[in-house]
N, C-alpha and C positions, 0 to 999 in steps of 0.2 A: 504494500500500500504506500502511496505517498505521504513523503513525510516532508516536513517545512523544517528550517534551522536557520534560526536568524543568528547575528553577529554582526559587531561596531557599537556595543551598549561599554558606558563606561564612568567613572567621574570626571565630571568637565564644571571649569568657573562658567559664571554668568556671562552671558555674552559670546561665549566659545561654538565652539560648532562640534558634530557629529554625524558619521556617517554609517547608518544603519544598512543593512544587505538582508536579504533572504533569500535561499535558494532551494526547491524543491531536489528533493532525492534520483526524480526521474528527469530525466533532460529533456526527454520528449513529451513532458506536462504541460502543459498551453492551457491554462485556466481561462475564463470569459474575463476575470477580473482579480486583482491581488490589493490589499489592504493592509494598510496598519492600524492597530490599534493601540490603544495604552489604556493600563491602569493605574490608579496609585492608590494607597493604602486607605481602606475605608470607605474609599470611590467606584463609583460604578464604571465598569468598562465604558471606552469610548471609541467613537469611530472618527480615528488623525488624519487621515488618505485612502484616499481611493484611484484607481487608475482601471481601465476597462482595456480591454485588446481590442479592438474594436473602435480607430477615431480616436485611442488616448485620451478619450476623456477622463479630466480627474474633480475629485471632490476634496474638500479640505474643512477641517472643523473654522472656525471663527476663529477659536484661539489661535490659529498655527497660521491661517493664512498669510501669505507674505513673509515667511519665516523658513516652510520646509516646503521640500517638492520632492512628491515622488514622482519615480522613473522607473522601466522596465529596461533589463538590461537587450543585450540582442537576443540571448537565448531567453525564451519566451516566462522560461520556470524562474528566472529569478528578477526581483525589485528591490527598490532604493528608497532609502529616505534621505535626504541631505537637511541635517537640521541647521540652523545657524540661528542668531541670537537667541541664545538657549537661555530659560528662565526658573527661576527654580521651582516655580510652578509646574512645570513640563517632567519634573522626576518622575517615573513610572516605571512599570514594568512595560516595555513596547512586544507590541505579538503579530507577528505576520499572518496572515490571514488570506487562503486563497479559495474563489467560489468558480467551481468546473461549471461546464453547461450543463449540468441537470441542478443543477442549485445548491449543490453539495458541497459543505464548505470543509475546508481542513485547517489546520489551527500548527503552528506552530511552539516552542516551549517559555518562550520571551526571553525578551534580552533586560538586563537591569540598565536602564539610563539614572545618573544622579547629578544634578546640576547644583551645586554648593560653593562657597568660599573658602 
């Protein structure tokens, strides 16, 4: 079965940047669409990006917008988050997220991001 495994999570000062990846297991995976999302302690999951194969259209929460972008690499299984002016609000646990054409999503394990002084 496909598996997701993110990486690029780490501690970074305020203002700093980070660069998240995720890559499915199978190379030849091509989801309809790959996501990130994040948690933080106490908080309810949220939905950070979105990116569709189809027209690249992407989504972005409010908080992030203008801040990160995601990206799908060439190979179709794996995405990007490119964070920059990181806040300390943004500490979470981030989780790749990808939804096949039957709507079937798969979940990756998260990565720790922690944005502090």
């Amino acid at each position: 079965q496909v598996q997701l495994v993110e990486s690029g999570g780490g501690l970074v000062q305020p203002g700093g940047s980070l660069r998240l990846s995720c890559a499915a297991s199978e190379f030849t995976f091509s989801p309809y669409a790959m996501s990130w999302y994040r948690q933080a302690p106490g908080k309810e999951r949220e939905l950070v990006a979105r990116v569709t194969s189809v027209g690249s259209a992407t989504n972005y929460a409010d908080s992030v917008k203008g801040r990160f972008t995601i990206s799908r690499g060439n190979a179709k299984n794996t995405v990007y988050l490119q964070m920059n002016s990181l806040k300390p609000e943004d500490t979470a646990v981030y989780y790749c997220n990808a939804r096949d054409w039957n709507s079937l999503d798969y979940w990756g394990k998260g990565t720790l991001v922690t944005v502090s002084s």
